[in-house]
LUMFILUM-171896 format. One record per residue (C-alpha): x, y, z; residue number from 1. Coordinates in nm, 2 decimals, m for minus. Layout:
<nodes>
+--------+--------+--------+-----+
!     c1 !     c2 !     c3 ! num !
+--------+--------+--------+-----+
!      X !      Y !      Z ! NUM !
...
+--------+--------+--------+-----+
</nodes>
This chain:
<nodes>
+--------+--------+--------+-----+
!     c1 !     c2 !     c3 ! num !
+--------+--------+--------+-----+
!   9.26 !  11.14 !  12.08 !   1 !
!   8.92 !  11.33 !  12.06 !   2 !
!   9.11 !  11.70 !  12.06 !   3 !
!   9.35 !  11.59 !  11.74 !   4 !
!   9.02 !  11.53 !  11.56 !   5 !
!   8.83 !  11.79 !  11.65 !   6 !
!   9.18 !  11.99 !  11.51 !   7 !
!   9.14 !  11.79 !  11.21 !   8 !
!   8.81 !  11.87 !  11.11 !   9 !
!   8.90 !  12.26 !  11.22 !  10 !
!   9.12 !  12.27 !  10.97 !  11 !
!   8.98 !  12.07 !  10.69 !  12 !
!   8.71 !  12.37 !  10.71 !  13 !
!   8.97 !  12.64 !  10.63 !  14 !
!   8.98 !  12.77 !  10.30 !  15 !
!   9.34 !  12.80 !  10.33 !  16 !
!   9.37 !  12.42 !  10.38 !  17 !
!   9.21 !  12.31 !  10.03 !  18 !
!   9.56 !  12.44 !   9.80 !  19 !
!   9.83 !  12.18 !   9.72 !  20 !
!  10.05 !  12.15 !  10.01 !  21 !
!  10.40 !  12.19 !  10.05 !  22 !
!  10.60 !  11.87 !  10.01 !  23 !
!  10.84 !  11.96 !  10.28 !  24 !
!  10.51 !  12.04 !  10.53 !  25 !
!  10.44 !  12.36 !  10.61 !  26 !
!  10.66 !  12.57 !  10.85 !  27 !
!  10.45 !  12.53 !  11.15 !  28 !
!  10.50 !  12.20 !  11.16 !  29 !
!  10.90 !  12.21 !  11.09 !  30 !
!  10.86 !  12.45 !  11.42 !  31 !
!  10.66 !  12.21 !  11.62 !  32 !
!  10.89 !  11.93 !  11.52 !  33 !
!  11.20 !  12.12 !  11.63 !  34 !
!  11.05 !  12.25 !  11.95 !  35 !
!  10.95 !  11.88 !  12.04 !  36 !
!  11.33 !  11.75 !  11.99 !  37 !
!  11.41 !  11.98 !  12.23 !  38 !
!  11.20 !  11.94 !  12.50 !  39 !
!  11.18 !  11.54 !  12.46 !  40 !
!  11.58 !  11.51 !  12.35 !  41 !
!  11.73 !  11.80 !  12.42 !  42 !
!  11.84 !  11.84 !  12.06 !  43 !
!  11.83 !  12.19 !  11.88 !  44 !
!  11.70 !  12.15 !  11.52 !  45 !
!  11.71 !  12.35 !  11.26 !  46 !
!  11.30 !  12.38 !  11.09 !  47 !
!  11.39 !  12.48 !  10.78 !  48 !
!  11.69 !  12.31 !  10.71 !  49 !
!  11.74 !  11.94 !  10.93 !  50 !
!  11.35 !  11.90 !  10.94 !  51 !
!  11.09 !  11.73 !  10.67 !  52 !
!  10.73 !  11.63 !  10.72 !  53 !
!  10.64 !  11.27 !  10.59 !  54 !
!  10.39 !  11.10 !  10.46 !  55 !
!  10.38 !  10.85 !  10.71 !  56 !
!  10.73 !  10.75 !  10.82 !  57 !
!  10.71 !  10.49 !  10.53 !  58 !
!  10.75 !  10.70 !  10.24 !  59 !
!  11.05 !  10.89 !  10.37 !  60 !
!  11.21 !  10.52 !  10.43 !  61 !
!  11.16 !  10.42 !  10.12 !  62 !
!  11.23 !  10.82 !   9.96 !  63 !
!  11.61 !  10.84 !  10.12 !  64 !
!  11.71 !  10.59 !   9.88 !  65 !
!  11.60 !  10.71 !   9.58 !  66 !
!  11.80 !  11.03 !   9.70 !  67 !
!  12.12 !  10.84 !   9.74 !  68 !
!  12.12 !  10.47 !   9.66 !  69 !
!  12.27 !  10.38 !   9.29 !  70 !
!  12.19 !  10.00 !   9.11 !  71 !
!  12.42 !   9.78 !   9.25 !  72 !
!  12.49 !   9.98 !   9.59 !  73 !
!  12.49 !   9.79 !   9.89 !  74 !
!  12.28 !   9.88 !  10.20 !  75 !
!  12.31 !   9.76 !  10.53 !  76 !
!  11.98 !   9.62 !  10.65 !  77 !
!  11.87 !   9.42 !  10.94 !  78 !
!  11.74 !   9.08 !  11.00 !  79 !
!  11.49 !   9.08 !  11.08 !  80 !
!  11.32 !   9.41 !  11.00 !  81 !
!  11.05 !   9.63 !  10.86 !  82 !
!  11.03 !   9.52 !  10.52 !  83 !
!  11.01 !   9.89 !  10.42 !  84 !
!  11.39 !   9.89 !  10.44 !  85 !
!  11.48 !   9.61 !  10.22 !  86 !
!  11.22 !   9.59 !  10.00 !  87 !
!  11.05 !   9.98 !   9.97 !  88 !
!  11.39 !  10.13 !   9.95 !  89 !
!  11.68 !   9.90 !   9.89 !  90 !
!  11.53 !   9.69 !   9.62 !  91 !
!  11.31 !   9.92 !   9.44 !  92 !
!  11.65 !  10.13 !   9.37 !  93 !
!  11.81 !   9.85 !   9.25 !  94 !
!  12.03 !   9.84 !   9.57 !  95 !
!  12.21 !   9.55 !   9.76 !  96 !
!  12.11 !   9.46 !  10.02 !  97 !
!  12.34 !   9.36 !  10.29 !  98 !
!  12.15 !   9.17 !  10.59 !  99 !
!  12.32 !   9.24 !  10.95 ! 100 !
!  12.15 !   8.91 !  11.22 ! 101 !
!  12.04 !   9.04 !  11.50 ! 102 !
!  12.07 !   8.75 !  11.75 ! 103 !
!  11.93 !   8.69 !  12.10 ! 104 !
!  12.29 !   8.61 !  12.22 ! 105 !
!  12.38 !   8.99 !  12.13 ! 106 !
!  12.03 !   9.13 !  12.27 ! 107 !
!  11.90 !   9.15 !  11.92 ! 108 !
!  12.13 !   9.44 !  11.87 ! 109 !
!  12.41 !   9.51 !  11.57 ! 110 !
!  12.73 !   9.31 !  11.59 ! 111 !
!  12.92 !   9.68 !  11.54 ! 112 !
!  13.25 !   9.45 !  11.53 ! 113 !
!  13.11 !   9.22 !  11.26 ! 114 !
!  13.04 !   9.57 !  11.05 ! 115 !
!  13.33 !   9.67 !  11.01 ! 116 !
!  13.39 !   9.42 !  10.73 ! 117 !
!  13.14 !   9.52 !  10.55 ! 118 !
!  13.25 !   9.87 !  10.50 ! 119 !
!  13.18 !   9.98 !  10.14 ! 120 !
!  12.80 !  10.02 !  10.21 ! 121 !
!  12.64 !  10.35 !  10.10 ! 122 !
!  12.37 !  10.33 !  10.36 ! 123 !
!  12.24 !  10.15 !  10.69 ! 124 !
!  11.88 !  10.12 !  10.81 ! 125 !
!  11.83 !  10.05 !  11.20 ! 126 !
!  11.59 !  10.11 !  11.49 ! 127 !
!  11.62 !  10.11 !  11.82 ! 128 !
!  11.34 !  10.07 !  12.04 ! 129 !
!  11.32 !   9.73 !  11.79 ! 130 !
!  11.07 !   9.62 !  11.55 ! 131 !
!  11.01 !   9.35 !  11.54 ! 132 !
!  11.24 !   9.25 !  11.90 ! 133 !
!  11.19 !   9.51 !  12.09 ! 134 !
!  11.54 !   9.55 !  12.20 ! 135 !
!  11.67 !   9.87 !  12.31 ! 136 !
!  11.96 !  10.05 !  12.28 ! 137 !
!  12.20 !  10.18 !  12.53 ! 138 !
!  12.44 !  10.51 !  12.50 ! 139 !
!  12.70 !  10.29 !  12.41 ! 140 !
!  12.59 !  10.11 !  12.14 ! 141 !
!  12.48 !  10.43 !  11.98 ! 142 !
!  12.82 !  10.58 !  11.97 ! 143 !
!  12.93 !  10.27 !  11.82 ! 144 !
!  12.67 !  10.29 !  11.56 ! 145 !
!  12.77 !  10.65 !  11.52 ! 146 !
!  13.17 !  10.58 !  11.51 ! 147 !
!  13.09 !  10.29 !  11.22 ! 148 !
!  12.87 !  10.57 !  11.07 ! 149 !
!  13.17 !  10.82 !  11.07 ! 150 !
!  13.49 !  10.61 !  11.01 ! 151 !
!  13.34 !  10.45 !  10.69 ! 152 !
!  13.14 !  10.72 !  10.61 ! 153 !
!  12.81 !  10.53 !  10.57 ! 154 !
!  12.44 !  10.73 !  10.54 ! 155 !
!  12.30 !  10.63 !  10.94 ! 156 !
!  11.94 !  10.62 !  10.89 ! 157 !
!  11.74 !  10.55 !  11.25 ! 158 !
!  11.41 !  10.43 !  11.27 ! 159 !
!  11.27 !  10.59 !  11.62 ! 160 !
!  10.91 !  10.55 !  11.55 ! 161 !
!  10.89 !  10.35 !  11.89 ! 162 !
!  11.07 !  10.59 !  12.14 ! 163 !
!  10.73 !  10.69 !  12.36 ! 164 !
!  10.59 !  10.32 !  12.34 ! 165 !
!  10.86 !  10.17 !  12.67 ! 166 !
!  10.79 !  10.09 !  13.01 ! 167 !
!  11.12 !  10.11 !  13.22 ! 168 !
!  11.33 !  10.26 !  12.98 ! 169 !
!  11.33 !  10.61 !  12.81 ! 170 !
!  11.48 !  10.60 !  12.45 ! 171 !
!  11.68 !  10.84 !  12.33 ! 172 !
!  11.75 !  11.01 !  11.98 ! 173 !
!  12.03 !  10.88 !  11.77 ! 174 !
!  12.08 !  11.23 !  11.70 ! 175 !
!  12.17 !  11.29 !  12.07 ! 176 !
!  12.50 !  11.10 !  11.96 ! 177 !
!  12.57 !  11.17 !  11.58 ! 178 !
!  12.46 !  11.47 !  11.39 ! 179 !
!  12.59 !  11.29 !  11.07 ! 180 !
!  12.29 !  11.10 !  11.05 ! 181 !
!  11.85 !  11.11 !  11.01 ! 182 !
!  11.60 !  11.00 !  11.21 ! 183 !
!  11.26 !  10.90 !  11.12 ! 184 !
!  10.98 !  10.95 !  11.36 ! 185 !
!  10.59 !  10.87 !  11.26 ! 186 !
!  10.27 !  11.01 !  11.44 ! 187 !
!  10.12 !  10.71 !  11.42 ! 188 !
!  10.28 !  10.54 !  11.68 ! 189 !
!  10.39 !  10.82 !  11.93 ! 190 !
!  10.03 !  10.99 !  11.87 ! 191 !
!   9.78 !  10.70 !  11.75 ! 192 !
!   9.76 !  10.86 !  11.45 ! 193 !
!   9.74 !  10.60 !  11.19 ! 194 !
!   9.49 !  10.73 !  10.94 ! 195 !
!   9.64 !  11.06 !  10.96 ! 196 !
!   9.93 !  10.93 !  10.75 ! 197 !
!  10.16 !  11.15 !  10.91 ! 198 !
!  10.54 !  11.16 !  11.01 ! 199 !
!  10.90 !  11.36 !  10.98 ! 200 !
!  11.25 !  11.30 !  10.91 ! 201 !
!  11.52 !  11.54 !  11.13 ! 202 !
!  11.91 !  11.55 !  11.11 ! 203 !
!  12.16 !  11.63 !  10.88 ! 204 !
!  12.07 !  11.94 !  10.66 ! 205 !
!  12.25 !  11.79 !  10.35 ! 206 !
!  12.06 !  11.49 !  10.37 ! 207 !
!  11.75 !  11.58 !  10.46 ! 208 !
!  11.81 !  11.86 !  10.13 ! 209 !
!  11.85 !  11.53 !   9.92 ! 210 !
!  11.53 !  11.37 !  10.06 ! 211 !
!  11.34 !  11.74 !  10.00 ! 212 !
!  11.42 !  11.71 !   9.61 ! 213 !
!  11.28 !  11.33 !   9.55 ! 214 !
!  11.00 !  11.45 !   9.78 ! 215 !
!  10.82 !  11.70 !   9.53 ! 216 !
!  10.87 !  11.46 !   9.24 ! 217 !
!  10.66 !  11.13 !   9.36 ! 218 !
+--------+--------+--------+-----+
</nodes>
């Protein structure tokens, strides 16, 4: 959109815009971030502390693992998926990958039963609006994402990058169900902002501290 460029170039002919930046994204942003959940989801978020700006939604996928995920850890993945999750984060940390089918019969969502044998996983990757299905998600399947999440105390990470791209269905935030949790969003999608290289990461203010610290050192 013409008036995000026009912000763009504004800003790229501040002085103040030329220093490093902070890896974390300056507060502003946090704000803005926190002030959209609520409006859009109706979720209070902390700025400082449950809110991280991205570089692109990509490398805080592929950053939450090195935060968390040991060699030899297994991760819950889904087939098929973005191959940022199994191959960006799981594999570059030496991870397991753990591959959960999601199958037309089931509306290409998580067999939530089927989980529940596979509960020594450190961490799960999903995403509901779906890429590449486009299945959605309804309340209930999120509160059985979250219950798996709680009872085997697995890392929930949600991709949401779709949420404002539907037609007769509005998507919610994972968050609206499990404050255990992160969510991913990227600009590129919700504001055709693809160049831009910009996204955040919102939720849990232990885990988004985790992703904070690997942020500043890659």
């Amino acid at each position: 959109p013409g008036f995000i460029v026009d912000s763009l170039c504004e800003a790229a002919r501040k002085k103040e815009s030329m220093g490093y930046p902070s890896s974390k994204g300056e507060d502003f942003f946090g704000e803005a971030v926190a002030d959209w959940y609520k409006i859009r989801f109706g979720v209070d978020l902390d700025p400082e502390k449950e809110v991280t700006a991205l570089i692109g939604s990509k490398e805080g996928l592929a950053n939450i693992a090195r935060a968390f995920v040991n060699p030899g850890d297994r991760v819950l993945v889904p087939d098929p998926a973005y191959p940022v999750y199994k191959f960006g984060a799981i594999t570059l940390c030496e991870g397991v990958p753990v591959e959960m089918p999601l199958k037309e019969e089931n509306g290409f969502l998580i067999d939530i039963n089927n989980l529940r044998e596979r509960k020594n996983a450190k961490m799960m990757f999903f995403g509901y609006p779906n890429n590449p299905t486009a299945a959605v998600g309804n309340d209930d399947f999120f509160k059985e994402v979250a219950e798996f999440g709680e009872d085997y105390d697995v890392i929930l990470c949600h991709d949401n990058a779709y949420s404002e791209i539907t037609y007769d269905y509005k998507a919610p935030s994972f968050l609206q169900f499990y404050r255990n949790g992160i969510e991913f969003h990227s600009c590129s999608k919700t504001f055709n902002m693809t160049g831009f290289r910009i996204g955040f990461c919102v939720g849990n203010a232990e885990i988004i501290g985790a992703l904070k610290k690997v942020k500043p050192q890659v």
